[in-house]
C-alpha positions in Angstrom: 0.0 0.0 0.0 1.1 3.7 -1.0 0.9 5.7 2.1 1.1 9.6 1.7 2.9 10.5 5.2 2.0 14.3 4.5 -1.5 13.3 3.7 -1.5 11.4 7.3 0.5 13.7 9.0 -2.3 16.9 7.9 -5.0 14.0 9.1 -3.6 13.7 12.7 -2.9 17.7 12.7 -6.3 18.6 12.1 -7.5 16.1 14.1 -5.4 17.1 17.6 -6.4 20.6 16.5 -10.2 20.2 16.4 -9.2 17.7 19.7 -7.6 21.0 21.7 -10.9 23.0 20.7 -13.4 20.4 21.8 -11.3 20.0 25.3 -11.4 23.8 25.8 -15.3 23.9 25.0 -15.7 20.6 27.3 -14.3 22.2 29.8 -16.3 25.0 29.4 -19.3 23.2 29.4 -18.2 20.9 32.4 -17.3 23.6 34.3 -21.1 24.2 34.7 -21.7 21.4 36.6 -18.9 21.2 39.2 -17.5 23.3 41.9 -14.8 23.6 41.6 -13.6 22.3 38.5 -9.8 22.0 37.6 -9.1 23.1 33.9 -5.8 22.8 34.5 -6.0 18.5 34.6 -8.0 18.0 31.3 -5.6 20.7 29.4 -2.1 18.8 30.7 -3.9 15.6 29.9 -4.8 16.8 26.4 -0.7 17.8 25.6 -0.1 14.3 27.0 -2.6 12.4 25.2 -1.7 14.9 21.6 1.7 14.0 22.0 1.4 10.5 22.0 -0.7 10.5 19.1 1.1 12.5 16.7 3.9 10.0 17.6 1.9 6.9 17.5 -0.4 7.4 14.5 2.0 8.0 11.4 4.1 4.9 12.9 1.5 2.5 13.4 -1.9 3.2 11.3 -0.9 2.4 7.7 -3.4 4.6 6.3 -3.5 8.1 4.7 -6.2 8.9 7.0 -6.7 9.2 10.4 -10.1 7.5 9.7 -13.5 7.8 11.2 -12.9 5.4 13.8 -10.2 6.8 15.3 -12.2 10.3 15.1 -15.2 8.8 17.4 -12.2 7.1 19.6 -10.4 10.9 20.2 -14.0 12.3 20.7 -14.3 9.7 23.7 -11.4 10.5 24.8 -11.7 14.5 24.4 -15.4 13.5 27.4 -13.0 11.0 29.1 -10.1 13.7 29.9 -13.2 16.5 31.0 -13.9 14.0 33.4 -10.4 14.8 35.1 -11.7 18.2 35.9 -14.1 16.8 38.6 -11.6 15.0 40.7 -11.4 18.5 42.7 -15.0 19.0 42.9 -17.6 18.4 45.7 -19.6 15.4 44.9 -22.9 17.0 44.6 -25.5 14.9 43.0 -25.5 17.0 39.8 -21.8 16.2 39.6 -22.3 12.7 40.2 -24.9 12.0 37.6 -23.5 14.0 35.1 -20.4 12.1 35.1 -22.4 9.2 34.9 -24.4 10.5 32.1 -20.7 11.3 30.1 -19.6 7.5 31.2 -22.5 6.3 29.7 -22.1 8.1 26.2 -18.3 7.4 26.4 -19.4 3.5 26.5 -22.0 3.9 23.7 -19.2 5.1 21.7 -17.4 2.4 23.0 -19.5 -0.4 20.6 -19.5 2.1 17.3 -15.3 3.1 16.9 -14.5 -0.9 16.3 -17.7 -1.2 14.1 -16.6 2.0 12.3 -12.4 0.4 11.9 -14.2 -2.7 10.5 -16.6 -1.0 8.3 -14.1 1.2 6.6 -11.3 -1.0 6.2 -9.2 0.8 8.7 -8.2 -1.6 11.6 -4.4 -1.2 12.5 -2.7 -1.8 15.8 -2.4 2.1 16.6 -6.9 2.1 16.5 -6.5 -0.9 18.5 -4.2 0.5 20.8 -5.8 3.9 21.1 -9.3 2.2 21.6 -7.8 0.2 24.6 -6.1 2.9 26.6 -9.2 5.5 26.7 -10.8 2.5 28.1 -7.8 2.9 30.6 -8.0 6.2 31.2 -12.0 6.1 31.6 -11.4 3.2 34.5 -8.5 5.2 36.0 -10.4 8.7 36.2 -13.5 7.1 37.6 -11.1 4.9 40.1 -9.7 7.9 41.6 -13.2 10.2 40.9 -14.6 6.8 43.3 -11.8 7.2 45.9 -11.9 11.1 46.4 -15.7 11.0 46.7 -16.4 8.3 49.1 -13.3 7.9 50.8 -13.3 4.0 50.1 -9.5 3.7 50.6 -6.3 3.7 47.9 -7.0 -0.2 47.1 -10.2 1.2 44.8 -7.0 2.7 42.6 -6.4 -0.8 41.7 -9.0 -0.6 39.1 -7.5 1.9 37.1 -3.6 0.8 37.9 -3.6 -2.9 37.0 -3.3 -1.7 33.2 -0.2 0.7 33.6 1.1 -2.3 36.1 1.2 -4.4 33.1 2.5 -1.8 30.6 5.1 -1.1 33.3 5.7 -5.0 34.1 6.5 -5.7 30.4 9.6 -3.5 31.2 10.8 -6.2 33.9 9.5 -8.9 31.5 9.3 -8.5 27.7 7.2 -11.0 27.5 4.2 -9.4 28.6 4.7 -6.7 26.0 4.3 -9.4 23.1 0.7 -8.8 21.2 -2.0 -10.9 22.5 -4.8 -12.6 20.7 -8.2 -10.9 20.5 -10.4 -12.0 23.4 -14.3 -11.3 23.8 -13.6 -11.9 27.4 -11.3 -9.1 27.9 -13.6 -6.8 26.1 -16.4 -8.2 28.0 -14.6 -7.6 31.5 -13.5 -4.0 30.8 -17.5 -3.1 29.9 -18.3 -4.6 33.2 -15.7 -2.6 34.9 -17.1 0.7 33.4 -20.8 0.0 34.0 -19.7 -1.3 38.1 -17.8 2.2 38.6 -20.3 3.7 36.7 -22.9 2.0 39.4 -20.9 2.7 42.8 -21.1 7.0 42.0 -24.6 6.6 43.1 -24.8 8.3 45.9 -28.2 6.1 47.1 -26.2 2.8 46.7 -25.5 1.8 50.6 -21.8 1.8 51.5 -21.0 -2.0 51.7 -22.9 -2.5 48.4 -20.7 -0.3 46.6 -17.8 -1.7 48.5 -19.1 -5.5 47.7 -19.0 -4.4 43.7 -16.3 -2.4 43.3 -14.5 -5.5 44.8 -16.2 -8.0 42.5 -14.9 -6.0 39.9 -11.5 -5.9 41.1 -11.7 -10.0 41.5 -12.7 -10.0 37.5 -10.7 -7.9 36.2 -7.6 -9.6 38.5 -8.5 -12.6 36.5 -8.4 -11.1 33.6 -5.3 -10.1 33.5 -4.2 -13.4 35.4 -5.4 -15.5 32.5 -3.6 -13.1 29.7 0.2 -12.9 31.9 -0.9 -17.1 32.1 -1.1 -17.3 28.1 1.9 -14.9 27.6 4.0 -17.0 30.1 3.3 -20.3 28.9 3.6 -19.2 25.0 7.1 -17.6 25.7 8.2 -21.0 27.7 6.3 -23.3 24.4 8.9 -21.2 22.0 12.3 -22.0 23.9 14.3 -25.1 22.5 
């Protein structure tokens, strides 16, 4: 395939551009229903997150677009990092259900971006990639949103963590950074994860209820990630003479 890196390169541009517009305008609109609310997070977030894409994209996505998929993915991400904002404010119950509300979109965008990369043509390991750490960053924000707001204790940050414990264990062990197979479990486990956060905000859910599943959730998703380090470790021990 014949890949125009300008042509790619003016994609991602425009796309980070219209990204740093929509973050200043979510903000803007967030802003509205918390106090306080931080702008400084989502904007240091939105450097971050910009940075990593105009690195990531022309080196992985072997398109001359940035593609419509990726395009719903970034908006996700634009409402995920607004979300940042409200780790400062006072958990109101027009804060809490509006983060809810933005959770709930954010999953419902969720189900079209793949739909969208198969549609088109345009799967590549960057959309893959990109798709799986806003999910990340979605579970992390609401992990620390959870722990700020109800005092439950730093072991609710293990929800959001256990992801950048693997990245971050794959430099220990390069085996865990080897490309694992597509699994309708783990995409299973990670919506479960959302809608359980999603569910302990509720500020009418009794205190050991939303301790009981936030913990269930941490048991499922500790599998999870048990059963993918398992397949990694055994497939690395299968190759060696």
């Amino acid at each position: 395939m014949n890949i125009t890196p300008r042509r790619l390169h003016t994609g991602v541009a425009l796309h980070l551009t219209g990204s740093g517009i929509g973050t200043i305008a979510v903000i803007f609109g967030f802003s509205r229903f918390g106090s306080p609310y931080s702008p400084g997070i989502p904007l240091l977030n939105m450097l971050i997150i910009s940075g990593l894409i105009g690195f990531y994209a022309p080196r992985h996505h072997p398109f001359e677009g940035f593609g419509s998929a990726n395009t719903v993915t970034l908006v996700r991400a634009t409402l995920t990092n607004g979300l940042a904002g409200f780790l400062v404010s006072n958990p109101t119950p027009t804060v809490l259900g509006f983060i809810s509300a933005i959770t709930l979109i954010c999953l419902m965008l969720d189900g079209i971006d793949g739909a969208l990369a198969r549609h088109t043509g345009m799967s590549s390991n960057f959309g893959a990639r990109f798709d799986m750490e806003v999910d990340a960053f979605l579970i992390l924000i609401l992990s620390v949103l959870l722990m700020q707001f109800y005092a439950l204790g730093t072991w609710v940050l293990s929800l959001g963590l256990m992801r950048y414990g693997f990245i971050a264990g794959g430099y220990i062990w390069h085996g865990l950074r080897q490309p694992l197979p597509e699994s309708f479990r783990r995409k299973f486990i990670c919506v479960i994860q959302i809608i359980s956060l999603t569910l302990a905000l509720n500020p009418l859910l009794p205190p050991p209820t939303r301790t009981c599943l936030l913990f269930a959730a941490l048991l499922l998703l500790s599998y999870s990630f048990g059963v993918d380090i398992w397949w990694l470790f055994w497939h690395q021990t299968k190759k060696k003479p």
